[in-house]
Every structure is written in structure tokens, then in C-alpha cells.
C-alpha positions in Angstrom: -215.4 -124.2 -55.0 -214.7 -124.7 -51.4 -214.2 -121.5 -49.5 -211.7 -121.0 -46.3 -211.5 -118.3 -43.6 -208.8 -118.5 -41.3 -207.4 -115.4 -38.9 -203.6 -114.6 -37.7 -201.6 -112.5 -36.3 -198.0 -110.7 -37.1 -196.9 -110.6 -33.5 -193.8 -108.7 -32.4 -191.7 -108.2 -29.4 -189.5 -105.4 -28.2 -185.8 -106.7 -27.1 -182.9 -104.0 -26.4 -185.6 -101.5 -28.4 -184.9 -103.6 -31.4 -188.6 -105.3 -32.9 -188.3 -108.5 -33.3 -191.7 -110.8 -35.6 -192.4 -114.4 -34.8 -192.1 -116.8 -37.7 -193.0 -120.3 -37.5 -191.6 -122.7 -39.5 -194.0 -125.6 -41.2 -193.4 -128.9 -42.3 -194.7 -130.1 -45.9 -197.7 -131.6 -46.2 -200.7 -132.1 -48.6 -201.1 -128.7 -48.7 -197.7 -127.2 -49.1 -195.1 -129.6 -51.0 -191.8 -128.3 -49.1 -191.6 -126.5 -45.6 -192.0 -123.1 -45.4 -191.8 -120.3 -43.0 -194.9 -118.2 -42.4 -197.0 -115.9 -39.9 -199.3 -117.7 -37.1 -202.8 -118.3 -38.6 -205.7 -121.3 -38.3 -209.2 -121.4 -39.4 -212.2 -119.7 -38.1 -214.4 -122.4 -36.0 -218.2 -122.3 -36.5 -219.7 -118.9 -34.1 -216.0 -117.7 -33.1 -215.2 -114.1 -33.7 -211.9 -113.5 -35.5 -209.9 -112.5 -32.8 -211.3 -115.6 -30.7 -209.6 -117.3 -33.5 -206.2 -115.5 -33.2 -206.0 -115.8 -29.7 -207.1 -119.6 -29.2 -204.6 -120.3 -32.5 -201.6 -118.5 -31.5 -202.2 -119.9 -28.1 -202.4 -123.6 -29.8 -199.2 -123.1 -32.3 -196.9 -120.8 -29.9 -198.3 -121.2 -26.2 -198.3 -117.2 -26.3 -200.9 -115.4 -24.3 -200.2 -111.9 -23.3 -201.1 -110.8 -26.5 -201.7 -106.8 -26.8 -204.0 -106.4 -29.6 -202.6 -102.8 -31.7 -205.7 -101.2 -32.6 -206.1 -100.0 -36.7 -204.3 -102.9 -37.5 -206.6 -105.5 -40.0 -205.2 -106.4 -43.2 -206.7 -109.7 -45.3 -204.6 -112.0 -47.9 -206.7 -114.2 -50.6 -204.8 -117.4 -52.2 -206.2 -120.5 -54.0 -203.7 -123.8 -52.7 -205.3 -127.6 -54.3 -206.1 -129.7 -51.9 -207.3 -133.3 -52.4 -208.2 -132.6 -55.9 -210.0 -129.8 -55.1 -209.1 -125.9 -55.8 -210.0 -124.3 -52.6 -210.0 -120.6 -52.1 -208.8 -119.2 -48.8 -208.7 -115.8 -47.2 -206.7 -114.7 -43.9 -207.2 -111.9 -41.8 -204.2 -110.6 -40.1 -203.9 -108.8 -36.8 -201.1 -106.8 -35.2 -200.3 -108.4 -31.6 -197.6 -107.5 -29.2 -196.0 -110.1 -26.9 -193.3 -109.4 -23.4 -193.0 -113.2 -23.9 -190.2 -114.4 -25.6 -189.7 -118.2 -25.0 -191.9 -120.0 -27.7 -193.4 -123.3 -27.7 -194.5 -124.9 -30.7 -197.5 -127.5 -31.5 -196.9 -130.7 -33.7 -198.1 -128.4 -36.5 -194.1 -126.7 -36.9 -190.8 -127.4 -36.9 -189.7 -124.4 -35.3 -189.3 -120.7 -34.9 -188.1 -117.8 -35.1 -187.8 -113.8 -33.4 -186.3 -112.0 -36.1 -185.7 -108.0 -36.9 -187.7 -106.9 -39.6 -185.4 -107.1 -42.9 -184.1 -110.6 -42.0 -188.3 -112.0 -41.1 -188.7 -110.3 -44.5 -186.3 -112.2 -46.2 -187.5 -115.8 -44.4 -190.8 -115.7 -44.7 -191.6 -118.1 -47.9 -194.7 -116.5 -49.5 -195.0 -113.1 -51.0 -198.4 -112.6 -49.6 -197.3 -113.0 -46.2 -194.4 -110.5 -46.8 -196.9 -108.0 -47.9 -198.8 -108.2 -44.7 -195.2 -107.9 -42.5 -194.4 -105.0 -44.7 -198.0 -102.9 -43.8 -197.6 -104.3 -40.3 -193.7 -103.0 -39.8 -194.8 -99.5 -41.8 -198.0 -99.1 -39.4 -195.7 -99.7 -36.4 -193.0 -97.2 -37.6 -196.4 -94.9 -37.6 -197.6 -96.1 -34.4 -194.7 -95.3 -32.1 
């Protein structure tokens, strides 16, 4: 069975003291039958380090770059999805980023985005695996402060 690795972020900005998490929206395709709202992620490239991989990725899908990594942050999701025929088993690593920059701009990979408070983001984002990871990352920051 093919194997996947791919690495992300939950990134967050502070407006009016208020957190806000970056969704981005996808398009339907051969892997996902309808659009759907997730967290930033892309595959690993052969001999990058996983948080080369976050960096050049969210870079790629947002244009973000002043990403503050928030140290003790690293949490991993593990999913099957078919994909030409094929059942292919993918895992994620997710890191916690911070980010002054608000304005966004998305690669030909989404549809959109959004900066929402944590309740609402928890309540767009599509896959329950990926509200898991905004639920650890949202209870670490409530630590963290």
C-alpha cells in the first residue's frame, strides 16, 4: 500500500486580542469528491526536514512568511483517502505557527480563506481529524499564554 507523509501548520493571528486560525478552503478533486475547508499541509519532498516542508508549503498555498514556530507544539493525524484505484495511507504532522500577517494569498490549489475565532474554525473545518488537531492546538495555546 502506498504510503504518504505530508507536514502543516494550524497558524493563528492575534487581532483586537481575539485568535483568529487560517482555514483554506479546497476545491474537489480526485482525491476529495466535494470542497472542503481544511488546515495548510503538502507533502514532504525527498531530503526536506518537516518544517522545510511547512514553511515552503504555507509559503506556496498562503504567501505567508513570518511564521513564529510555538515550541512543544507537534501533533500527527493518519487517514486512508483512494486515489486512482489505489488505497493510500497518509500521515500529517501538524505544527503550531504564529503570523502578524493578515492579508492572504491563495495558490491555484484553493478557493479561498478564512481567519476565524476558534468556535466558528471549529465548526468549518470539514474533517474531524483536522478539528482534533485545532482543538489540542487552541488548548496548548490557552496553556501557552
Amino acid at each position: 500500500m502506498p504510503v504518504e507523509k505530508s507536514a502543516g501548520a494550524v497558524i493563528f493571528r492575534k487581532e483586537k486580542g481575539i485568535i483568529k486560525y487560517l482555514l483554506l478552503h479546497y476545491p474537489s478533486s480526485s482525491k476529495a469528491p466535494r470542497n472542503y475547508w481544511d488546515l495548510p499541509k503538502g507533502h514532504i519532498e525527498k531530503g526536506e526536514k518537516e518544517l522545510e516542508t511547512v514553511k515552503r508549503e504555507v509559503e506556496e498555498e498562503t504567501g505567508l512568511k513570518d511564521l513564529r514556530f510555538i515550541e512543544g507544539f507537534k501533533e500527527w493525524i493518519q487517514y486512508f483517502f483512494k486515489f486512482k484505484g489505489k488505497t493510500v495511507f497518509k500521515i500529517v504532522i501538524f505544527y503550531l505557527a504564529e503570523t502578524k500577517t493578515k492579508k492572504v494569498r491563495t495558490s491555484f490549489e484553493h478557493i479561498g480563506y478564512k481567519w476565524l475565532p476558534y468556535e466558528e474554525a471549529l465548526a468549518k473545518l470539514t474533517f474531524k481529524n483536522a478539528k482534533e488537531i485545532l482543538k489540542k492546538a487552541n488548548n496548548f495555546l490557552d496553556k501557552y499564554d
